[in-house]
N, C-alpha and C positions, 0 to 999 in steps of 0.2 A: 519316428514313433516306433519301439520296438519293443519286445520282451523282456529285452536286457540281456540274454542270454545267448540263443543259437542265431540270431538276426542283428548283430550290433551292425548299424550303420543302414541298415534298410527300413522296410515298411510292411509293417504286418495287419493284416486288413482286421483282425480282430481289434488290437488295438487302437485303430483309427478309427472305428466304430466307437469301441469306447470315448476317446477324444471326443468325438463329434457331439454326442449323446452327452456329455459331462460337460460341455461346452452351450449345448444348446438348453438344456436345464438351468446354467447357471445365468444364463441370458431372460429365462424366465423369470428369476427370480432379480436382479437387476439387469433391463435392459440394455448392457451399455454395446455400443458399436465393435468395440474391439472382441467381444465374445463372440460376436455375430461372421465378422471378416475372420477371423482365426478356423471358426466349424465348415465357413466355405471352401475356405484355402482348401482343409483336410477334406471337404467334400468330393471337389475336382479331381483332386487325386484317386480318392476312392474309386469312382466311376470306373475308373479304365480296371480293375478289379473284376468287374464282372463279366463272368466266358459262357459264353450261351453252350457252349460243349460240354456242361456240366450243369446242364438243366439253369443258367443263368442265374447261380450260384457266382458266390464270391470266390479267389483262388485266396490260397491261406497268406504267401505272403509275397515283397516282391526283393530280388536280391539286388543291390544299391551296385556292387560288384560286376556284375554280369548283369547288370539290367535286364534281367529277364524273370517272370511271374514262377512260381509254385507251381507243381504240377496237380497238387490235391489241394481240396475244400473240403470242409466240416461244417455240423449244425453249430458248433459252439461259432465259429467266427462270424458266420451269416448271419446265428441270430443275434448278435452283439451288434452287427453292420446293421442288419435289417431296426435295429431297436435304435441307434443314432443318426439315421438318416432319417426314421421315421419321425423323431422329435426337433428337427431342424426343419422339414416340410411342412412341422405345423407353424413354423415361422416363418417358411419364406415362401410357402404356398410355390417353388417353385415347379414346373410343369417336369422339365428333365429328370428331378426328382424324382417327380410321382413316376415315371418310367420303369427308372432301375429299381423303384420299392415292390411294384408290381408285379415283374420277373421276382424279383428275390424272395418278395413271399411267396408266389406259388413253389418256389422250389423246395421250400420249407413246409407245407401243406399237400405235395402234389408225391404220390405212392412209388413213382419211378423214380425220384431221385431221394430225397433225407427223410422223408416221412416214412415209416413201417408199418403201416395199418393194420401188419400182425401181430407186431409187439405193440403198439399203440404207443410208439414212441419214437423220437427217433434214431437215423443211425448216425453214428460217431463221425466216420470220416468216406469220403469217397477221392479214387485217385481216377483223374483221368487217361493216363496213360494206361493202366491195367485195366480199367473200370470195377474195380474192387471197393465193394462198399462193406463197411464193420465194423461192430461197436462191441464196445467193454462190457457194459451192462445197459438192463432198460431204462434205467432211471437215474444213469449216473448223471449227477446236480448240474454239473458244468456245463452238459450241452441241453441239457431240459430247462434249466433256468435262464440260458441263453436262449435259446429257440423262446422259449413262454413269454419273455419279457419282449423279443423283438416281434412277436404276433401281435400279442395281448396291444404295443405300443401303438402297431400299423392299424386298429381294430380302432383305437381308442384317438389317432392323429392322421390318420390317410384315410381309412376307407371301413366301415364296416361290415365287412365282409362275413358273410353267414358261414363260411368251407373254414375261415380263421376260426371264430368263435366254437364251431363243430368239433375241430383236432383239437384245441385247446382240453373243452369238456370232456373230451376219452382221453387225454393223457392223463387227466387230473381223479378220473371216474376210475381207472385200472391201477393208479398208480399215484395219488394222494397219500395212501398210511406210507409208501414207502418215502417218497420226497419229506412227509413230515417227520418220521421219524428215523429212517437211516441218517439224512441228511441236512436235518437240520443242525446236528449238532455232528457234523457227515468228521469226514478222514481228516480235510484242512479247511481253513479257513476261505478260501477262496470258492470253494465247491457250495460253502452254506449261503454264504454271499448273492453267487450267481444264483442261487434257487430263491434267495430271498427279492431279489431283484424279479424274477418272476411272479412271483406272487403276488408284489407289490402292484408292478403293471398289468395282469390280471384284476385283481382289486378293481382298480381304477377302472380299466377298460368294461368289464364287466355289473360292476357293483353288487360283488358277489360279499355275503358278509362272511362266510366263511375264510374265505382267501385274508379278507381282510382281516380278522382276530388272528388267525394264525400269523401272521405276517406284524400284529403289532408286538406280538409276544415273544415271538422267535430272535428277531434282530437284538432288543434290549439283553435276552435272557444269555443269548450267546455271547457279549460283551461283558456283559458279566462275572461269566464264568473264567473270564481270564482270574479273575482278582480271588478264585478259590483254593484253596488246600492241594499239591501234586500229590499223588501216590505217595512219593519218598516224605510226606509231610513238609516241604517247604511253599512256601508263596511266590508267586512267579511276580504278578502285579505287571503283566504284560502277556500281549495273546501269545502264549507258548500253545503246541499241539500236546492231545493228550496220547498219541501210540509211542512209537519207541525206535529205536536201536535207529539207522541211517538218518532217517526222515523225523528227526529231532529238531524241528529247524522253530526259527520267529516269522510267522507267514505275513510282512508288512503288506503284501499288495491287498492281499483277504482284507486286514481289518481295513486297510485305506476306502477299498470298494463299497464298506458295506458303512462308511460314517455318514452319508446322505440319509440313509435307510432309517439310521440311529435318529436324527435329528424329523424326519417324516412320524416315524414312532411317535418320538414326544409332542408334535405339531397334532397329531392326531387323539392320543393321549396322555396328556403329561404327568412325568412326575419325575421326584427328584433325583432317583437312581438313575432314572435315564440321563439325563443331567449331567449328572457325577460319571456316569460311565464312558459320556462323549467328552468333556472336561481330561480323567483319565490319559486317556488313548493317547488326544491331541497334545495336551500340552505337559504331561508327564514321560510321556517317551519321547517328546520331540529331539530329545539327542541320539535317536537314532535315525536322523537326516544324516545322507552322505552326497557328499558334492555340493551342489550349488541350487540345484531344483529336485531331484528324487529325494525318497524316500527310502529308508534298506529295504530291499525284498526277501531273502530269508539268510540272516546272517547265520545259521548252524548248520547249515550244508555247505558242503566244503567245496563241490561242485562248482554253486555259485554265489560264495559268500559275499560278493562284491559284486554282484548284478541288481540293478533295479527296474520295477517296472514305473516305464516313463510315465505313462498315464497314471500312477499315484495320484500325483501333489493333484491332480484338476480333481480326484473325488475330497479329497481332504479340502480344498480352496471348494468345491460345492458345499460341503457337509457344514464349513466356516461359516460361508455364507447364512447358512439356515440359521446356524448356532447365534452369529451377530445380530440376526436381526429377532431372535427371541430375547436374549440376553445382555444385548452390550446396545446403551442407549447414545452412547457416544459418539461424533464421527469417528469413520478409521478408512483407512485405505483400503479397498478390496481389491485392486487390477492396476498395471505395469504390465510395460512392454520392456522392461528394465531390471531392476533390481531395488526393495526398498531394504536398503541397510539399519535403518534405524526409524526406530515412530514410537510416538506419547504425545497422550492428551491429557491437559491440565487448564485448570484454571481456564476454561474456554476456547482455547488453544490447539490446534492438532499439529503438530509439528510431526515432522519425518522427514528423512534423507533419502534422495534417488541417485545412484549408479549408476552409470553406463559409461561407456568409451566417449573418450574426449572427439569435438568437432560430429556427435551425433546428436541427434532428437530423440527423443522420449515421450511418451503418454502415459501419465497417470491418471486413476479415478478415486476419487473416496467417494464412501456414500455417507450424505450427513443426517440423514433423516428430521426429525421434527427442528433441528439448529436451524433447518433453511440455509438462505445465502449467508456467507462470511462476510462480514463487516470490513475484512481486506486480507488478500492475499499476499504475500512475501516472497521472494527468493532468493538466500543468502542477504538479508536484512531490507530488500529494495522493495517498496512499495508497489504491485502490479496494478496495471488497469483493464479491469474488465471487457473480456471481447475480445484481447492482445493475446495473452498467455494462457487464461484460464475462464472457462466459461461454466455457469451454473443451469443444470436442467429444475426446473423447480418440480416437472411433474415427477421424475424422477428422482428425485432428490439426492443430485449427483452433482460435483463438482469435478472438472475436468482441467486437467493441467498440462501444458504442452510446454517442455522444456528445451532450451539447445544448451546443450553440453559444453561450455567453454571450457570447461573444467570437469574431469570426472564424476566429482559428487558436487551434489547441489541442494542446501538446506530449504524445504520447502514450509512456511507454517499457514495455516487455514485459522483465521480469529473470528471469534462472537465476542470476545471482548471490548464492552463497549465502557471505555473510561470518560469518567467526567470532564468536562472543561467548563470553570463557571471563571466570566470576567466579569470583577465589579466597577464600577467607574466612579470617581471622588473630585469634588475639587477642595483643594484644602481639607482632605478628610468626611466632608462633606457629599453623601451621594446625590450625583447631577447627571440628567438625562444627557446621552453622546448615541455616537452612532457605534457597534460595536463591529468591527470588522474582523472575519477571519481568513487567511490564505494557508496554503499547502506550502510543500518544501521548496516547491518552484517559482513560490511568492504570486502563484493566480488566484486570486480573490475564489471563498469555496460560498460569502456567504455573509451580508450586512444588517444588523440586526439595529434599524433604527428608533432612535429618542428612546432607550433602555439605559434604564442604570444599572442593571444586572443581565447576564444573559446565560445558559448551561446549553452546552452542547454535549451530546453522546457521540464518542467520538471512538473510531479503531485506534490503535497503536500507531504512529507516526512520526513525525514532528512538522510544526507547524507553525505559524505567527498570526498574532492580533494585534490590532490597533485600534485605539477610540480615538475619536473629536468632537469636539464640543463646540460650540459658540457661548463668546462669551464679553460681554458688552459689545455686541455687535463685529466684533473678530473672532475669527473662525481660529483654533487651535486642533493639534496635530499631535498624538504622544508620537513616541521611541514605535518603535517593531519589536517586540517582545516574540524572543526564539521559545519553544515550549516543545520540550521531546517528551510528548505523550506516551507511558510507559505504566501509568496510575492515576489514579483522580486527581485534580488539578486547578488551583483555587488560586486566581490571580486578581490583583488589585493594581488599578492604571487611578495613581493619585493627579490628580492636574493642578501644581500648585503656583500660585499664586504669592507674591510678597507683598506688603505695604512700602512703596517707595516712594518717599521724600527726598525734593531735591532742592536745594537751596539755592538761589541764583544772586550774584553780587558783581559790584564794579571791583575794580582793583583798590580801591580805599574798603572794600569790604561793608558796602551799603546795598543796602538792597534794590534788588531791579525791578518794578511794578509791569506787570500787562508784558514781561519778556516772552517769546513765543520758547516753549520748548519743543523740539521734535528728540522722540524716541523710535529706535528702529530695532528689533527683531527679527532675524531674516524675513519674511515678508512682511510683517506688520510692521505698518509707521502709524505714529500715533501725534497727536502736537494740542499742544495745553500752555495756555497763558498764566502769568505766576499773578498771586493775588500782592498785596499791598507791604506785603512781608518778604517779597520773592520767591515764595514756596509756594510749590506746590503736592498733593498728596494722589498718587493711583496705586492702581494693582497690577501689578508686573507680575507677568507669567519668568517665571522661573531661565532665566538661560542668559545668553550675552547682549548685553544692551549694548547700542551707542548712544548720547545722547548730547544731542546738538542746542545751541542757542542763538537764536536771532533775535537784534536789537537793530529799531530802525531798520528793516529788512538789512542786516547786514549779517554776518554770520560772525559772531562775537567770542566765542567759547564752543570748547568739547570734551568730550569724556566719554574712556568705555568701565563699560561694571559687569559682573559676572554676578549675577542675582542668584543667591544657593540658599538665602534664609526668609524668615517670615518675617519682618520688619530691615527693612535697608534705608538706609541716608547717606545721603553724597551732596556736597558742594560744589558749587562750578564757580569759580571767580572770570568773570568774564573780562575780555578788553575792552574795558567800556571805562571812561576816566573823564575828568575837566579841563577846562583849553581855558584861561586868561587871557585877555587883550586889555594893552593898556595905550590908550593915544592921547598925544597934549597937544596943544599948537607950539610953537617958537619959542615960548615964550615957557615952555611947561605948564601952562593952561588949561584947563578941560575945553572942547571944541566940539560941536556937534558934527556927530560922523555914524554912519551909517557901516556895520562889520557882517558880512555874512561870509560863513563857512558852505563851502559846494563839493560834491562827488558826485561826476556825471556819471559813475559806473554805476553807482548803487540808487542815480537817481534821490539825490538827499543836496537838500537846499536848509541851511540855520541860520535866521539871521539877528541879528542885536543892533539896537541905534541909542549912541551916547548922546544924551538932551543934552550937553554940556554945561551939567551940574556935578559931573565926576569923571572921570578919566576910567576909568575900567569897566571891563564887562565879563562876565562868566559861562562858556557853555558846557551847562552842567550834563555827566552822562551820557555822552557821545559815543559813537565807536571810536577807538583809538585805530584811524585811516589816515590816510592820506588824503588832501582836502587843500582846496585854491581858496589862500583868503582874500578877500579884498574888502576894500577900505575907500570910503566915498569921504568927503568934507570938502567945506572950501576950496581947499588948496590940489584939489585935482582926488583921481583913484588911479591907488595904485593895488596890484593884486601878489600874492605871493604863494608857493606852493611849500606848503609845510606836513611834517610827517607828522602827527601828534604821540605816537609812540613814543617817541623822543623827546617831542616840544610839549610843554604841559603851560608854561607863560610867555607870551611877547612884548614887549613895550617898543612903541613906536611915537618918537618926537618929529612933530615938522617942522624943517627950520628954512629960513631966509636966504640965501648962500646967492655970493657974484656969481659971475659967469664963469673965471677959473677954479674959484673955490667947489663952484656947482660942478664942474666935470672931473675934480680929483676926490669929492666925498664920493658921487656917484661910483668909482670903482674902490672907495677904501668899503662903502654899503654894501655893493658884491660880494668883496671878499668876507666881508663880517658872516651878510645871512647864510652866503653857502656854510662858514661857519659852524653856526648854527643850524643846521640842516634848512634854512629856507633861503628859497631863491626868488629873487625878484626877478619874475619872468617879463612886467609889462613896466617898470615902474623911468628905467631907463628910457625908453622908446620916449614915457610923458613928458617926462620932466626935460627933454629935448626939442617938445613941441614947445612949452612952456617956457624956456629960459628967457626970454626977453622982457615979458611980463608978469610973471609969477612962480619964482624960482623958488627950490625947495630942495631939503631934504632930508633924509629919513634914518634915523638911527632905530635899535633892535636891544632887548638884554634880554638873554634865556634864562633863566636858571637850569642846574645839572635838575633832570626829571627827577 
């Protein structure tokens, strides 16, 4: 904190007064923590300032170099110290405080050291090494409006003291025409300033109405006057001095000092020149920023065309302050520990860029006033969660951002925009109650809106997925996950459709199959429906890949898959299901009563047929086309055989008479035949060897090609 000028690199206890005081004001006006820690920091420091060898006055400044203090102190720094220490102990009520304020005003009020009770003002500087005290004039503005503002503040934030308020009224009583009118409109801009700032804090500390008119008039009228006619008749339209020849300069620190005052003015009395004249200043010269944080200090002296006084930007970031929260209803950003590169608010929106050195942290604040909390914060596009990164004060109406720096700069946006999200639910076009489910990017459920067939949510900027289910004939259904990057209002429709499917169910002659079990499978639904008298049958299939299976005789007969994408589908399934012939004679080619049943112990299926021996053949109609042990009872013994009917569709079987060698050479040419024909006589040999003595036999076969 320095002058910018004879002090680069150290610490000048006037300016750190100011700091403290411009720090602690703006803390008044939003309380945020970082205002608060920043006026301490500079507080600690100040303390060791104070040298009781000089009436426990402040020394002017200290050398960063030579770490060692000033040998003189002045009213102007003291009372600039005394006026920012005083308005920070009205916030932190800290006790150490009240110590070193207490010394420092009486040395400000006390006749042996800066007060002059015979000029009734006081003196300029005192050095402690010589003990030389002397001043320029009685009334010069800089240290009298320093001095007044740091009295008037301790009077009006520490202590009311009767001996303050005393000096006060005889500086003001002997020497009021000349503060009003030498210096209000005084040499430079800085000198009107610090007397205005006195006045102000007299005002207040006192509730004088004089102090106070002169004070609402003075501040406006001298900003104004930049924007007037020069001598030479040109327009400056910046605070230029009106004297001449050296001391031709742009006094930025003057106008910086005195834009709080500006914006108190219009708070106290508004109008629009005031307005226009803090507007002006601020945002029409601001190209005469140099560097990174000051402001220029007097670009037209050559002296020090290039020095700034550091404490600037905090009266201009006060004076903002005041100004945003007359004028700008918007949120904005008002504090960093950092750098904001860029900001605009739009459409609900506050967005802004924060700087700083990669692998650090950062605090930002904006204040949002009547917006409230943000509907969601962002950084660099990512969604934050409240609590983590950024927190909201509601009494304050402050949102607080804590960044880490992985990256130099990092896009921050603050949303109220709250977009629609409405999902309608259909079946067939048709709207049907479901359940309406919403999840975040993460896919965590945010939110299930049951038996609706419509739902809207107000929702931040994100992306996000929904789903509905339904039930429906008693099976539960499941849409898609619908992605939705929430970016605008957003109007979604989850159709849940349905087809009419007809399925036709036939044997291999293309006859229809009565009471066939159909099973249909959808990943988890299984569904199973008997066909009516025609082999059809008619449902509603949810849209997606069927399988569909058929069972006849509990046997699994037929299958098929289908991809259902339309509103009417049909499909045929020809099943293996077909007719089996048997045809038996006696010896003679005779019809013969005989007893034919068809068996599959796997499937548990027993058919049986008995020829009265009035016809040789028999039919079994519609079977599964399996593998199946026939056997054949009559007369003449049973014999059984194991036939595939895939292949075999007729049998005929003759029984004949046969010797004893004839009987054991048909027997193996019967072998050969039925394997043949794909059937084998598993048991017919064993009988017909029990039998030979008494009732010998044997068996001939014709297939036809299936």
């Amino acid at each position: 904190i320095t002058d910018g000028s004879s002090m680069e690199g150290g610490l000048e206890a006037e300016a750190l007064g100011q700091t403290i005081g411009a720090l602690a004001y703006a803390y008044k006006e939003i309380p945020s923590p970082i205002y608060l820690a920043k006026a301490k920091l500079y507080a600690d420091w100040l303390l060791q300032f104070q040298d009781p060898t000089v009436g426990n006055a402040v020394l002017y400044e200290y050398n960063n170099a030579t770490q060692t203090f000033d040998d003189k102190t002045g009213t102007t720094i003291s009372g600039w110290v005394l006026w920012g220490m005083s308005v920070l102990y009205d916030i932190t009520n800290n006790a150490t405080y009240k110590t070193f304020l207490d010394k420092l005003m009486d040395c400000l009020v006390n006749d042996n050291w800066l007060w002059n009770s015979t000029q009734q003002t006081w003196d300029d500087w005192y050095d402690k090494v010589t003990g030389w005290t002397y001043a320029t004039s009685n009334a010069w503005a800089m240290k009298t409006g320093a001095a007044i503002a740091g009295l008037s503040a301790y009077y009006r934030y520490v202590e009311q003291n009767a001996t303050v308020k005393s000096v006060i009224q005889t500086f003001y009583d002997n020497h009021f025409p000349d503060a009003y009118n030498a210096y209000r409109m005084g040499t430079d801009t800085e000198q009107t300033m610090y007397n205005a700032w006195g006045m102000y804090e007299a005002w207040q500390a006192f509730n004088n109405v004089t102090y106070r008119d002169e004070f609402i008039d003075m501040v406006p009228n001298f900003y104004h006057a930049y924007n007037q006619i020069n001598s030479n008749g040109s327009i400056n339209n910046y605070p230029y001095l009106c004297d001449t020849s050296s001391w031709d300069y742009l006094d930025g620190w003057g106008g910086q000092v005195g834009l709080p005052l500006l914006m108190i003015s219009y708070e106290t009395s508004p109008t629009t020149l005031k307005q226009k004249a803090f507007e002006k200043y601020v945002f029409d010269w601001i190209n005469l920023a140099k560097g990174e944080w000051a402001v220029e200090f007097r670009v037209n002296n050559p002296a020090i065309t290039d020095k700034s006084w550091s404490t600037g930007s905090l009266f201009i970031h006060l004076g903002l302050l005041k100004y945003f929260k007359q004028f700008v209803t918007d949120p904005y950003v008002f504090l960093t520990d950092a750098e904001i590169t860029a900001t605009s608010y739009s459409a609900d929106v506050l967005t802004f860029t924060v700087s700083a050195s990669s692998e650090t942290t950062s605090t930002t604040q904006a204040y949002v006033g009547s917006k409230g909390k943000p509907l969601w914060v962002s950084i660099n596009g990512t969604q934050q969660v409240e609590g983590t990164t950024w927190t909201y004060n509601e009494t304050l109406n402050e949102v607080t951002i804590w960044l880490n720096h992985t990256t130099p700069t990092l896009d921050v946006k603050l949303s109220w925009a709250a977009h629609s999200l409405i999902v309608d639910v259909f079946q067939n076009d048709i709207p049907i109650n479901a359940n309406i489910s919403l999840f975040d990017a993460n896919m965590t459920e945010i939110e299930t809106i049951p038996n609706a067939t419509s739902h809207e949510w107000l929702l931040p900027e994100a992306t996000y997925y929904t789903q509905a289910s339904i039930t429906y004939n008693e099976h539960p259904y499941s849409s898609n996950l619908f992605k939705v990057n929430l970016n605008n209002s957003t109007r979604l429709a989850i159709n849940f459709q349905f087809s009419n499917l007809t399925i036709h169910v036939t044997d291999i002659h293309n006859q229809p199959l009565e009471n066939a079990l159909i099973l249909l499978k959808r990943e988890t639904e299984i569904r199973g429906i008997f066909s009516n008298k025609s082999g059809t049958v008619t449902i509603e299939a949810y849209y997606g890949n069927w399988t569909i299976r058929i069972r006849w005789m509990n046997v699994m007969v037929g299958e098929s898959t289908i991809a259902i994408n339309d509103a009417k589908t049909e499909l045929t399934i020809k099943s293996n299901v077909g007719n089996l012939t048997i045809n038996v004679t006696d010896p003679y080619g005779q019809p013969i009563k005989t007893n034919v049943t068809l068996t599959n112990t796997t499937y548990r299926l027993s058919i049986s047929k008995t020829l009265n021996g009035t016809t040789t053949t028999t039919t079994f109609t519609q079977i599964p086309l399996i593998n199946y042990t026939l056997t054949i009872e009559n007369e003449y013994g049973t014999q059984t055989y194991t036939i595939d009917t895939t292949q075999t569709k007729q049998i005929n079987i003759k029984t004949t008479i046969l010797t004893t060698k004839q009987e054991e050479k048909t027997i193996y040419i019967l072998i050969g035949t039925i394997i043949g024909a794909l059937i084998t006589a598993t048991t017919a040999y064993m009988l017909n060897k029990k039998r030979r003595k008494t009732k010998p036999l044997s068996t001939t076969h014709q297939a036809p090609p299936p």
